[in-house]
C-alpha positions as CSV (number, residue, x, y, z in Angstrom):
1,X,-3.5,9.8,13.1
2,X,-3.8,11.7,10.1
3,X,-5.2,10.0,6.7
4,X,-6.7,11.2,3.1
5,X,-10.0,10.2,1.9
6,X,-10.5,10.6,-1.9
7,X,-13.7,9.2,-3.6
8,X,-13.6,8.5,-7.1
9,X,-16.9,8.8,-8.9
10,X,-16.8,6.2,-12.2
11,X,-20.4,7.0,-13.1
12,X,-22.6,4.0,-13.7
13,X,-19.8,1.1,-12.5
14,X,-20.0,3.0,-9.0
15,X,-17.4,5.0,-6.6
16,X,-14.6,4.0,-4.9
17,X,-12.8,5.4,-1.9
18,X,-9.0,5.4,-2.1
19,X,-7.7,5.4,1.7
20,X,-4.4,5.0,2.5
21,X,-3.3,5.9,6.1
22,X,0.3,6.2,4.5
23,X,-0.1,8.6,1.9
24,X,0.7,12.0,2.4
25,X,-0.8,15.6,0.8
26,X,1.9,16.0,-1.3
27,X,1.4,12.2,-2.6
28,X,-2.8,13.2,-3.0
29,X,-1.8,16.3,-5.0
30,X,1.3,14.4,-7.3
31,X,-2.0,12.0,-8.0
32,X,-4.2,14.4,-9.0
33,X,-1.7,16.0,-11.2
34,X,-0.6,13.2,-12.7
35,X,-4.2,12.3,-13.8
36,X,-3.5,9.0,-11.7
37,X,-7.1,10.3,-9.7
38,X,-9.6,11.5,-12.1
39,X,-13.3,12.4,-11.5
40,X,-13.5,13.1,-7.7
41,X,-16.2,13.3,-6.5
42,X,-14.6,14.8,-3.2
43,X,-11.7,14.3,-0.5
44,X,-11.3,14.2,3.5
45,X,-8.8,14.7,5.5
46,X,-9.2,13.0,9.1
47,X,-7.2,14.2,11.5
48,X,-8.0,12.6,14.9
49,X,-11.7,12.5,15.2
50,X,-12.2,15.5,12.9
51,X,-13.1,15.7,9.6
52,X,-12.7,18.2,6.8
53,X,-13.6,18.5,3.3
54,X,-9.9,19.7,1.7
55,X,-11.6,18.6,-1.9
56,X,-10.7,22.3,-3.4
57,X,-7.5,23.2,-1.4
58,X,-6.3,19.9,-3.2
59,X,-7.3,20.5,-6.8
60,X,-5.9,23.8,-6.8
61,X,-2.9,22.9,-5.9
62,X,-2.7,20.1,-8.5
63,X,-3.2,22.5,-11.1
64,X,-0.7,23.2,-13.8
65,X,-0.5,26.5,-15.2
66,X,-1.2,27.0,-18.5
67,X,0.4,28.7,-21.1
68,X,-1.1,28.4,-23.9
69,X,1.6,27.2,-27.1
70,X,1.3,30.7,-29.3
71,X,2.4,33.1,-26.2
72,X,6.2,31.7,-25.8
73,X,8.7,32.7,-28.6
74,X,11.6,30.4,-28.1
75,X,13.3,31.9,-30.6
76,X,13.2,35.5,-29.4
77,X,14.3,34.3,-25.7
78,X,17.2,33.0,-27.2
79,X,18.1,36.1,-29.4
80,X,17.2,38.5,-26.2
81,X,19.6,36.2,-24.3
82,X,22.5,36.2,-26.7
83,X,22.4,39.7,-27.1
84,X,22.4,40.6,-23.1
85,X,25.7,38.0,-23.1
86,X,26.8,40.2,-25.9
87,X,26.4,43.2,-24.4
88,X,27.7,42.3,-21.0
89,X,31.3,40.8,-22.3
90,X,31.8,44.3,-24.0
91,X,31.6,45.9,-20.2
């Protein structure tokens, strides 16, 4: 049987652990993504009688890239893409 343990620090009201024998990694990492699990304090994977701490495995994977806003000109994609359609049709 294979299960995720992720405990949820909430500062002063406590921690709670969020174990769901159901949920899968993918489902863990659409979570942390989402921002649906916020401050973890860690998480566990148990698989049989082992134990392993997959805490930074997981966060990595939930994170986005990012691009920062200034870096992307729309406009000149477009204009780069209208004039390889352009160029093309003439061949």
């Amino acid at each position: 049987m294979q299960y995720f343990v992720v405990m949820i620090d909430y500062g002063r009201r406590g921690r709670e652990a969020v174990v769901d024998p159901e949920i899968t990694r993918r489902e863990v990492i659409s979570r942390i993504a989402s921002g649906e699990y916020q401050n973890i304090s860690f998480i566990h994977e148990i698989l049989e009688n082992a134990v392993e701490d997959v805490t930074e495995a997981m966060l990595t994977a939930a994170a986005l890239p990012q691009i920062p806003p200034g870096d992307i000109d729309l406009q000149a994609i477009d204009l780069d893409h209208i004039r390889d359609l352009r160029k093309h049709e003439r061949s």
